[in-house]
Every structure is written in C-alpha cells, then in structure tokens.
C-alpha positions as CSV (number, residue, x, y, z in Angstrom):
1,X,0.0,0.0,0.0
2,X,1.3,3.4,-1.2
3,X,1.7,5.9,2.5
4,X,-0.9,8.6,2.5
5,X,2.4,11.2,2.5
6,X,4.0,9.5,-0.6
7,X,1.0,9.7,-2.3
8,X,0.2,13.4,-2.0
9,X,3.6,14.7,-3.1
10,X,3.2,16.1,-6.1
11,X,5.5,15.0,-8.9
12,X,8.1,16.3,-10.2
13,X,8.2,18.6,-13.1
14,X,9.9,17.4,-16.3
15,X,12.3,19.6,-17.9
16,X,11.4,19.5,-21.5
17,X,8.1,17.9,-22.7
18,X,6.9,17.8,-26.0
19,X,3.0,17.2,-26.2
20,X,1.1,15.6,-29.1
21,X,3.9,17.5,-31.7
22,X,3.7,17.6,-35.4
23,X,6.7,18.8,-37.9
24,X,6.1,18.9,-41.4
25,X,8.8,20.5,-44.2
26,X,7.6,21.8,-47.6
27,X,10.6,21.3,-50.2
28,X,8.7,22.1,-53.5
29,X,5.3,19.5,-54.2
30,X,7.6,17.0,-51.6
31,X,5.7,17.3,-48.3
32,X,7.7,15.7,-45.6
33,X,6.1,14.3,-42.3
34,X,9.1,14.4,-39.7
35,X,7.1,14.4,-36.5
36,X,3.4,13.3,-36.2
37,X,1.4,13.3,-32.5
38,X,4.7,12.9,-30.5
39,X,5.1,13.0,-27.0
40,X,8.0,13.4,-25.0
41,X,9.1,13.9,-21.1
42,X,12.8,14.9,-20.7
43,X,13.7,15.0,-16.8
44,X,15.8,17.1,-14.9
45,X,19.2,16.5,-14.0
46,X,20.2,14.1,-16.4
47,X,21.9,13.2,-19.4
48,X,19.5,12.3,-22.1
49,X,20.7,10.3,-25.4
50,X,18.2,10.4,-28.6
51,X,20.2,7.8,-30.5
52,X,19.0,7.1,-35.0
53,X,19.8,6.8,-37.7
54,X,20.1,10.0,-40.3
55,X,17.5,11.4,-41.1
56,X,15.1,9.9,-38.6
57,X,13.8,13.0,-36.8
58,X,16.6,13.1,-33.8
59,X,17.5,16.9,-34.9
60,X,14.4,18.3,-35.7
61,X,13.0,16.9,-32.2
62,X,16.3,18.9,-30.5
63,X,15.9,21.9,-32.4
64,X,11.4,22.2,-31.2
65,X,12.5,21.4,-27.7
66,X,15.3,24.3,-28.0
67,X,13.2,26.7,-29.5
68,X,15.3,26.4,-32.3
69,X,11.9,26.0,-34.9
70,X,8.2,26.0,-34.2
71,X,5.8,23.0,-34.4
72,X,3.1,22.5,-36.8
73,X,0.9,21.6,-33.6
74,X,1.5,20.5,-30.1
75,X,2.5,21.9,-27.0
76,X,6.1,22.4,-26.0
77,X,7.6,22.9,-22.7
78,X,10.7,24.1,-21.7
79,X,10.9,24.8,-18.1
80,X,7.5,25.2,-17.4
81,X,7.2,27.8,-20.3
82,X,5.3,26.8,-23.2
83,X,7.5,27.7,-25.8
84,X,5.0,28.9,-28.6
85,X,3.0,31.6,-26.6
86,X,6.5,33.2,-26.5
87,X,6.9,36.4,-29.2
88,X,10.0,36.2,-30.5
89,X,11.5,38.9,-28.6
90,X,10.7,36.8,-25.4
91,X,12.0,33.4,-26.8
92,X,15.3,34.7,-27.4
93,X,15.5,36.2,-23.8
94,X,14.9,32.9,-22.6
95,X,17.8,31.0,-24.7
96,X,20.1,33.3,-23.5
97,X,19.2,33.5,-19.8
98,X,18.1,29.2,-20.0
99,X,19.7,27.5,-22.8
100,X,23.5,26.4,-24.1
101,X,24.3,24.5,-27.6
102,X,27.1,22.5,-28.4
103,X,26.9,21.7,-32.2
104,X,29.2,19.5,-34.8
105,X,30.6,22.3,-36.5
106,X,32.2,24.4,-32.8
107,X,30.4,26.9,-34.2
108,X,33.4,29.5,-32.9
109,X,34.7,33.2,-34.4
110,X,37.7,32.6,-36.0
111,X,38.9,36.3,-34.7
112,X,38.7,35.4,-31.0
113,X,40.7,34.4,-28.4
114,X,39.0,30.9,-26.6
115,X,38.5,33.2,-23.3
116,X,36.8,35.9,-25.7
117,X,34.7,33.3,-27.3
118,X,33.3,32.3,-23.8
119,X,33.0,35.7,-22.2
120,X,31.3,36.9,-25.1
121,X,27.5,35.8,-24.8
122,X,27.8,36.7,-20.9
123,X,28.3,40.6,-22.0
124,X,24.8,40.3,-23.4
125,X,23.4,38.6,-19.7
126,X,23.5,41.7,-18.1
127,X,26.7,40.5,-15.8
128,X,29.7,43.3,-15.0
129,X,32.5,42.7,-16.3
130,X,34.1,41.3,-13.4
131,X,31.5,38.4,-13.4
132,X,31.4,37.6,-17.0
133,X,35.1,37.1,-17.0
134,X,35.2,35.4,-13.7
135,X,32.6,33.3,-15.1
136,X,34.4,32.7,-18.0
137,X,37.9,31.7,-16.8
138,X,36.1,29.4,-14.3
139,X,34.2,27.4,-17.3
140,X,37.4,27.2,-19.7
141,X,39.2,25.7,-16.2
142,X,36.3,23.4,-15.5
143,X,37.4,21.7,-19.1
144,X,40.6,21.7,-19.1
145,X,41.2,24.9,-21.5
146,X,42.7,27.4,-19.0
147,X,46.3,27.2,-20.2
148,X,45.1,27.9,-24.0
149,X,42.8,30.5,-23.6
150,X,44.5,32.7,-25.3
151,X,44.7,31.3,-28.4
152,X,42.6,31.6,-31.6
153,X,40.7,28.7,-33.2
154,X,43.3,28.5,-36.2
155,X,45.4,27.7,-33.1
156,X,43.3,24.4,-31.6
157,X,42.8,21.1,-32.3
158,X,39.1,19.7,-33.1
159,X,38.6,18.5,-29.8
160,X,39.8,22.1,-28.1
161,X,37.3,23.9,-29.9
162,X,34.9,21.5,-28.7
163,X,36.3,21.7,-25.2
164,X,35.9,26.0,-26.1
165,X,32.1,25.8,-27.4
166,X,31.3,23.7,-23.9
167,X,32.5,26.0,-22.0
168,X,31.0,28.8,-23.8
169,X,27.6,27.1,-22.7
170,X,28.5,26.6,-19.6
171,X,29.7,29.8,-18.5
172,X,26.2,30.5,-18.9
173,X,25.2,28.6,-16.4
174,X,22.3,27.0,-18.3
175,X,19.2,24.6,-16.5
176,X,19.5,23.7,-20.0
177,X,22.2,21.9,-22.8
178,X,21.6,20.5,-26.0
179,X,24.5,19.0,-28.0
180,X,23.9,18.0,-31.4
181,X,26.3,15.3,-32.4
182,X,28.9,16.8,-30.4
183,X,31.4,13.9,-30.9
184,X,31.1,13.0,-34.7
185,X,33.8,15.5,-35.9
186,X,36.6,13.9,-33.3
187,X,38.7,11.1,-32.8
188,X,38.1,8.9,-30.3
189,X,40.0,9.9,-27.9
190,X,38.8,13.4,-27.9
191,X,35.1,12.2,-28.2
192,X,35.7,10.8,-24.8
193,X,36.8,13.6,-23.3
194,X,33.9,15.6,-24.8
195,X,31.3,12.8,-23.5
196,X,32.7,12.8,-19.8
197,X,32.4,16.8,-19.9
198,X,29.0,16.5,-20.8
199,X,28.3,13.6,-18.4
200,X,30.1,15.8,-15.4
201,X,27.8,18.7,-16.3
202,X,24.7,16.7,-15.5
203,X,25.7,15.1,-12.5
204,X,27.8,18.1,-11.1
205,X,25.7,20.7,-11.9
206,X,22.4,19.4,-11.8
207,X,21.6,20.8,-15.8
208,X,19.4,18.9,-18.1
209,X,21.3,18.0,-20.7
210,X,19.7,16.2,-24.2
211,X,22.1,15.3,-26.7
212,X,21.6,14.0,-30.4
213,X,24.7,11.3,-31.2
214,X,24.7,8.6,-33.3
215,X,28.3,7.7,-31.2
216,X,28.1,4.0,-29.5
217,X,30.2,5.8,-26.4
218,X,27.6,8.2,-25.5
219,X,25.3,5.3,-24.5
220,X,27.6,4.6,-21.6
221,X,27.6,7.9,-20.1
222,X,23.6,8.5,-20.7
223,X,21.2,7.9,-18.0
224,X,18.3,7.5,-20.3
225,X,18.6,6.8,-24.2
226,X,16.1,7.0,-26.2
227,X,16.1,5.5,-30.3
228,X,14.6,6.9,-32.9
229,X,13.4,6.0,-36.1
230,X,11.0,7.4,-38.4
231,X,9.7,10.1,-36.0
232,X,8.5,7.5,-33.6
233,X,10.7,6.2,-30.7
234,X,11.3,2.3,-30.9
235,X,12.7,1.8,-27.1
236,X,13.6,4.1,-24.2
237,X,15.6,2.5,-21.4
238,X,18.0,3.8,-18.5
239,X,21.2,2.8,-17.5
240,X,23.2,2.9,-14.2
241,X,25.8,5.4,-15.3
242,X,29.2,5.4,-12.9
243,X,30.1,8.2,-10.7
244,X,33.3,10.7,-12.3
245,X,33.8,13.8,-11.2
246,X,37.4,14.0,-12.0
247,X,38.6,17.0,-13.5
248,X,39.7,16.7,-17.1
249,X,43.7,17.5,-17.6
C-alpha cells in the first residue's frame, strides 16, 4: 500500500516535454512528415541520449524542444514555459538566460581568443564585467582549456574547440544543454573527453542536458537513451551510469 504522505507529493516537473507534436517540411510539391502526434518527457538532472539513424527525426525533435523552430501543432515545454506563446523577442531572452548548444561544427569566431569566445555571450546577460570574465575563466578551467585560452581557433585542435564551445555554454550557467552530435567531428580519444564533460555537467551541476549522437560511447555515459526511427521512438531504457567527477587535464 502506497503511505498517505508519498502519495500526496506532487511530482516532479519534467524539464522538456513535448505534447502531441507535429513537424512537417515543404521542399517544392515534396511534403515531408518528420514528427506526427509525438510526445516526449525529458527529466531534470540528467543526461538524455536520442540515438538514429540519419535522417530519422533526432535533430528536428532537438531543435522544437530548444526553440530552435516551431511546431506545426503540439505543446512544448521548456521549463515550465510553453515555448509557442512566446513572441520572438521573449523566446530569445529565454535561450540566452536558460539554454546552451554544443553543435558539430564548434560553431566559434575565427577572430577570438577561446576566453573571448566564452566571455562573449555573458556581456549580453546583463553581468559586470568582473563576473562575465570570472565566469568565464572558471568554465574554460572546469574543461581543461585554461592554459590555451588565449589562443585563436586556427590555433586548436578539433577537440579544443569542442572543449571552447562547452565552455562557452556553460559559462552561462544553463538549467538547459543540448549537444547536437557533439562527438562526430573527433577522434576517439577526444570524443571521450567531450562525453565525460558533458556527463560531469549533468551530475555536477544538476543541468538537463539532451544530446543528439549517433556515437556508440555516448550510450555509456547516458542515464536514459532514447532511439529513434521514423519520428517515432522504438525503445527508451535507462542505465546505471558510474560516478566521475574527475577533472579533465
């Protein structure tokens, strides 16, 4: 029997939920049904894997729960805000002050130094100065960048910048992280390094992180993954993911 006390706590909040979605693209007279009536609870805290094949939905899905594109129809929710009541003004505001990416390509300014690159988007948070480099310095330490923060992207190796664009999103300090394929431009070495980081944000810092990977090795470190094909999900199991804090070198 379930105690009176259990039962009345209310449950927790998810994260991200997407609601009875729908994604459609137009390319021409080719009408393309990516998402249909899918439904989706992403909890807080943890390290989410949507695992598939190309072309299976896994990017679109990441890009609706970001804010990245609208929905056809459906409900999302992002931290309790339903994404598409927000004007466009307000769904900005709310990547900045919620949200950090990690893509594929780094996406970093070939003109600026890796502490510039990560101090950057904190100028626009309404931090001083002091903070947003404080912040900054403490994010590029946290991955194991500190002693190359003054170089240029010209100037790092694949899984550097990587190592740069994670820190970027973290010096936000973000209840949110989405990574999409952050691993499939590195060796496997570096990919490693870049999975524990992410891994270590979740379980350190308490942020929801959701990555898109097609990478075998991010299974390991996910506590849920999730498969995709087709726009549908085919399984969605957890996994007992070891403890590591260690700092990377």
């Amino acid at each position: 029997m379930t105690h009176p006390a259990a039962a009345s706590q209310p449950a927790t909040p998810p994260a991200l939920q997407a609601i009875g979605i729908s994604k459609a693209f137009l390319s021409g007279k080719l009408h393309t049904q990516v998402l249909e009536d899918f439904s989706l609870r992403i909890e807080a805290g943890e390290l989410t894997l949507i695992s598939g094949p190309s072309g299976c939905g896994k990017s679109t899905l990441l890009a609706i729960l970001s804010g990245l594109q609208k929905v056809d129809g459906g409900r999302v929710l992002a931290l309790g805000s339903e994404l598409g009541q927000l004007d466009l003004r307000a769904l900005e505001r709310f990547r900045l002050q919620h949200t950090g990416f990690v893509f594929q390509g780094f996406n970093l300014f070939p003109a600026l130094s890796a502490f510039e690159q990560v101090e950057l988007p904190l100028n626009h948070m309404g931090l001083s100065r002091d903070e947003a480099r404080a912040r900054a310095r403490r994010s590029l330490e946290e991955v194991g960048m500190a002693p190359r923060m003054k170089l240029r992207p010209s100037e790092l190796s694949g899984g550097e910048k990587q190592r740069v664009a994670i820190a970027r999103a973290l010096a936000k300090e973000p209840e949110l992280l989405f990574a999409d394929e952050p691993t499939s431009a590195l060796d496997a070495a570096n990919g490693q390094m870049i999975i524990d980081i992410l891994h270590r944000i979740a379980h350190t810092h308490g942020t929801t992180v959701l990555c898109v990977s097609h990478d075998p090795r991010v299974v390991v470190h996910a506590d849920r993954v999730l498969a995709m094909e087709d726009g549908r999900i085919l399984s969605d199991r957890r996994t007992h993911v070891p403890t590591n804090d260690s700092k990377v070198t």
